[in-house]
MDAnalysis code that builds the backbone (N, CA, C; Angstrom):
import MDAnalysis as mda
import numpy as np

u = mda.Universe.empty(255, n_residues=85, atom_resindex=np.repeat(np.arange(85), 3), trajectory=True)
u.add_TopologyAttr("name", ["N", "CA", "C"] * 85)
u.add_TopologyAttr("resid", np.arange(1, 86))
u.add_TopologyAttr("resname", ["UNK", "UNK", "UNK", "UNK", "UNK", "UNK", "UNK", "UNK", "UNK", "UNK", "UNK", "UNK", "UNK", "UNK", "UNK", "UNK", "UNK", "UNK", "UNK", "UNK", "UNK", "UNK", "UNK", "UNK", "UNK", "UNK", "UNK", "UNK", "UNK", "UNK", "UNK", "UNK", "UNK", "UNK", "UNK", "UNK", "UNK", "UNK", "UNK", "UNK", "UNK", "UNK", "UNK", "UNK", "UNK", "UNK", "UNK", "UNK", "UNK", "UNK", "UNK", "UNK", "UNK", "UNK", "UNK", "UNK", "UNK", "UNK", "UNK", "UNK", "UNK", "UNK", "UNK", "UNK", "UNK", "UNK", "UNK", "UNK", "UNK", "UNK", "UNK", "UNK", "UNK", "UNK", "UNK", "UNK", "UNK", "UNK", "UNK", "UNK", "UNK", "UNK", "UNK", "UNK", "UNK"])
u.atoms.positions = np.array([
    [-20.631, 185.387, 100.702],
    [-21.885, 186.099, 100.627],
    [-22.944, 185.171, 100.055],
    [-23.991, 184.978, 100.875],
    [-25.284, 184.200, 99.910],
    [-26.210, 184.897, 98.856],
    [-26.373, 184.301, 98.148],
    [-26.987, 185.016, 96.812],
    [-28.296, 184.499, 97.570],
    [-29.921, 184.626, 96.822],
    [-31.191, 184.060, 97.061],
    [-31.002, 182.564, 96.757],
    [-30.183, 181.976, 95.990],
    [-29.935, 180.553, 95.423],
    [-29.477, 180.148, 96.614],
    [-28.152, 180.338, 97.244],
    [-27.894, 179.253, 98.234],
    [-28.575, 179.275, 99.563],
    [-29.139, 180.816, 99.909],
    [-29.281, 180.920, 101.024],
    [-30.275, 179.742, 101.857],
    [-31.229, 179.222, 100.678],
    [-31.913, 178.678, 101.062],
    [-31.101, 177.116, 101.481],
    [-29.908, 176.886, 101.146],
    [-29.727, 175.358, 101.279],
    [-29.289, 175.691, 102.204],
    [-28.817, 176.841, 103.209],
    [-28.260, 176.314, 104.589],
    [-28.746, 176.241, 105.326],
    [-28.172, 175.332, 106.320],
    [-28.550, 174.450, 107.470],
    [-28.469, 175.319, 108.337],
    [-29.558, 175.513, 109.491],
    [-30.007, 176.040, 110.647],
    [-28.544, 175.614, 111.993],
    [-27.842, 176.639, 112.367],
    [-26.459, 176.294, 113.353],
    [-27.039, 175.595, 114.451],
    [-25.871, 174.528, 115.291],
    [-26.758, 173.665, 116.358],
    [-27.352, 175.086, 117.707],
    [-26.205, 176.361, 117.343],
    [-26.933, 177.197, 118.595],
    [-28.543, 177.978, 117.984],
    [-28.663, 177.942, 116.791],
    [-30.216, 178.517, 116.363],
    [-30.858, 177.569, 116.763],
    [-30.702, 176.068, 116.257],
    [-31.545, 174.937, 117.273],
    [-31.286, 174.941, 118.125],
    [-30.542, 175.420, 119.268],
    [-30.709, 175.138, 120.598],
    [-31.326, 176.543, 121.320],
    [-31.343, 177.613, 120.634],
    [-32.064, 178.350, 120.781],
    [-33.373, 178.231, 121.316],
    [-34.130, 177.639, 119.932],
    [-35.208, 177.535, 119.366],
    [-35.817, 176.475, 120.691],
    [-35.210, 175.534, 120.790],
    [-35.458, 174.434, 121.752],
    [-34.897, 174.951, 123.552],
    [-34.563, 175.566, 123.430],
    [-34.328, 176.501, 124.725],
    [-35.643, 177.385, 125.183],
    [-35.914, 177.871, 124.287],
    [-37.302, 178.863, 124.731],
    [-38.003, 178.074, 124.559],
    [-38.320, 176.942, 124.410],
    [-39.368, 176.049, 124.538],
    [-39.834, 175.541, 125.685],
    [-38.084, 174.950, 125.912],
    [-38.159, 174.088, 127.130],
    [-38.490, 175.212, 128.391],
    [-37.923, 176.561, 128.228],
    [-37.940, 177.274, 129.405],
    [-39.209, 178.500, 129.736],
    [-39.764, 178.100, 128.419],
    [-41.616, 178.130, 128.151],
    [-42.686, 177.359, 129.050],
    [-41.936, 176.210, 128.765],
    [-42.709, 174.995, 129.545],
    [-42.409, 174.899, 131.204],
    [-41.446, 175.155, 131.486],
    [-40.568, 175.230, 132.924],
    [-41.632, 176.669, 133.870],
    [-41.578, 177.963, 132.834],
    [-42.295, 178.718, 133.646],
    [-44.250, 178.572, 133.354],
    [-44.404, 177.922, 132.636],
    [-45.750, 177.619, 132.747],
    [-46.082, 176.573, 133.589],
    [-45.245, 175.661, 133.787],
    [-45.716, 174.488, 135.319],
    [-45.368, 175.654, 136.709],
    [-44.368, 176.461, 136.702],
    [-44.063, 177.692, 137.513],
    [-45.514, 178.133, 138.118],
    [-46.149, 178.291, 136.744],
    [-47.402, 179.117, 136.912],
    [-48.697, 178.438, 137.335],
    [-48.452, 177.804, 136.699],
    [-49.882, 176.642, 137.185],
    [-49.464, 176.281, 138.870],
    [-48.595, 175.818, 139.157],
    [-48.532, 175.497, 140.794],
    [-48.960, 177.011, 141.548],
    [-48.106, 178.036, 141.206],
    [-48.480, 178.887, 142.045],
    [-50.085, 179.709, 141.682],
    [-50.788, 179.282, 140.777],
    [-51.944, 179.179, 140.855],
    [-52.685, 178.372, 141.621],
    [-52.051, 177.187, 141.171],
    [-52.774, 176.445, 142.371],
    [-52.715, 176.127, 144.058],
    [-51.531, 177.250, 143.781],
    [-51.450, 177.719, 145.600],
    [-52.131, 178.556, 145.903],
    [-52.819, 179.390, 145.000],
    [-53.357, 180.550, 145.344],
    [-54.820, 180.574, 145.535],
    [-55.295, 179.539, 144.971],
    [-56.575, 178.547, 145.262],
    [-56.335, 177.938, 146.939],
    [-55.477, 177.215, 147.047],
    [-55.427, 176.240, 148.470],
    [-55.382, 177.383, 149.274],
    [-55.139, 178.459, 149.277],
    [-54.744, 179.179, 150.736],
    [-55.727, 179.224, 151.632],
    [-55.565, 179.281, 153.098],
    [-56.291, 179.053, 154.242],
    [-56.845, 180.603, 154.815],
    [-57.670, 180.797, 154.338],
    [-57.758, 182.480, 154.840],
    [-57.796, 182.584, 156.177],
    [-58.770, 181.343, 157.072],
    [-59.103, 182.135, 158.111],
    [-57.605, 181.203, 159.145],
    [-55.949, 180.757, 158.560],
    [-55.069, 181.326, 158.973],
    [-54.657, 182.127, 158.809],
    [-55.089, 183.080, 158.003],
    [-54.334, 184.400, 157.755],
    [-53.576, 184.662, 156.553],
    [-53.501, 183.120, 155.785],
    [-53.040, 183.534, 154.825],
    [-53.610, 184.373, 153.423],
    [-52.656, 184.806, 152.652],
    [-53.377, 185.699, 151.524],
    [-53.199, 184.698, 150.164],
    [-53.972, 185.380, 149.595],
    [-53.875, 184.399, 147.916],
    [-53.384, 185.752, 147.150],
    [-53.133, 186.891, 147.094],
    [-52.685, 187.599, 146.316],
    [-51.338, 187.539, 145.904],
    [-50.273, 187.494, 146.967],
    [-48.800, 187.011, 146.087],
    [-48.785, 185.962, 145.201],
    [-49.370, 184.741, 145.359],
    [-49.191, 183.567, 144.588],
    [-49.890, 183.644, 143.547],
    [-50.916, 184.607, 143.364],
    [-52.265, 184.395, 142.196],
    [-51.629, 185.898, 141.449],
    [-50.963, 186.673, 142.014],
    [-50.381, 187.543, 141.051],
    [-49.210, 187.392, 139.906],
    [-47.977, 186.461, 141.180],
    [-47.094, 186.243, 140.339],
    [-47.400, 184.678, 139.154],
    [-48.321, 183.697, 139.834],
    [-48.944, 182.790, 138.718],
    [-49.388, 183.479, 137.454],
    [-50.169, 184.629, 137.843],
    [-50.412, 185.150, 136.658],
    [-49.332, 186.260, 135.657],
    [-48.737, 186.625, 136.494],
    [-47.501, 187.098, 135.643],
    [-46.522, 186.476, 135.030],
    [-46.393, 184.951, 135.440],
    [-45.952, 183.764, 134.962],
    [-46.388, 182.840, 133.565],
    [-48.285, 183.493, 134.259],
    [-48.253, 182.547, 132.727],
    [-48.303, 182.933, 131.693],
    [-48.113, 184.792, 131.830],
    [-48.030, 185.533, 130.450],
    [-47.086, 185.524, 129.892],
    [-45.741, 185.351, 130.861],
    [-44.537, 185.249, 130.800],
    [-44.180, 183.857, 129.727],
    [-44.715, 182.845, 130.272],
    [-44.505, 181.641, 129.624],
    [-45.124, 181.164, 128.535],
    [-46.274, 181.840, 127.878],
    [-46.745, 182.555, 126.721],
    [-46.238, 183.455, 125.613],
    [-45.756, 183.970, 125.834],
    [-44.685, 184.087, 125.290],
    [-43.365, 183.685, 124.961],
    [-42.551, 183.250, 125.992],
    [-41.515, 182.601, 125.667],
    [-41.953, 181.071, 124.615],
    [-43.194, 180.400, 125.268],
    [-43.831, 179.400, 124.561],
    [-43.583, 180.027, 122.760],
    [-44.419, 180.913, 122.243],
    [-45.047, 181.612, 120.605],
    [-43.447, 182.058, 120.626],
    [-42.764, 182.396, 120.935],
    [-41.307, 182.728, 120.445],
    [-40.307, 181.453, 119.957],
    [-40.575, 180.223, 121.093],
    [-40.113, 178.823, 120.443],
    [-40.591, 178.146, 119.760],
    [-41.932, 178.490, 119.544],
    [-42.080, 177.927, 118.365],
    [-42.217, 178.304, 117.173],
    [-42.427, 179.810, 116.967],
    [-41.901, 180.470, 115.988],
    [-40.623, 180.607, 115.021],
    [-39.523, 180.471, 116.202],
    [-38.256, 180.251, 115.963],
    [-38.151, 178.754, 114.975],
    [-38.878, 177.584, 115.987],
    [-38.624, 176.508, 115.601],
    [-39.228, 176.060, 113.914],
    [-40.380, 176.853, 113.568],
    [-41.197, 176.843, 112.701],
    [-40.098, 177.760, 111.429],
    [-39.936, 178.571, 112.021],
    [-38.849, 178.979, 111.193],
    [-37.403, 178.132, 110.472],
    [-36.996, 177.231, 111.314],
    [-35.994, 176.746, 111.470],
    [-36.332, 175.319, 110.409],
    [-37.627, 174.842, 110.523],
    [-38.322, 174.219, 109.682],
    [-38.067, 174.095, 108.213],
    [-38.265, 175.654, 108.150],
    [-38.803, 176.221, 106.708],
    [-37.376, 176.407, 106.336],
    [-36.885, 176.598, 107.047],
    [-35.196, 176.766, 105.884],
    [-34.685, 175.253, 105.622],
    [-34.927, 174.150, 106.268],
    [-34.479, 173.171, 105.804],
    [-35.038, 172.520, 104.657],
    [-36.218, 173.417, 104.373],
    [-36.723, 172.469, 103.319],
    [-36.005, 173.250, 101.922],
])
């Protein structure tokens, strides 16, 4: 059982850091996600027929998506910080 004395000396497990560094990386993965299909949703050719609404919807549901996962890894990580000291 940790009392307030030790709790503070332990070390963060390699799966809380890989956690922490997981939602980061997969923060970053759906925010380039988002930015391309934004920027498909810009290039589209209207008068072939194409639409910009699938790509400019899910870009944008992407980059809220990856906004979050982003403030969650680094929260985590900021956390993970503070116990080592």
């Amino acid at each position: 059982m940790n009392t307030s004395d030790n709790a503070l000396t332990d070390q963060p497990s390699r799966a809380q850091r890989g956690l922490a560094m997981g939602m980061l990386g997969a923060g970053a993965l759906t925010a380039l996600a988002a930015v391309l299909l934004i920027v498909g949703a810009f290039t589209t050719n209207a008068n072939a027929g194409e639409n910009w609404q699938p790509a400019g919807a899910l870009g944008a549901i992407a980059l809220f998506l990856s906004g979050t996962l982003l403030a969650v890894g680094a929260l985590g990580r900021s956390i993970l910080r503070a116990r080592n000291r």
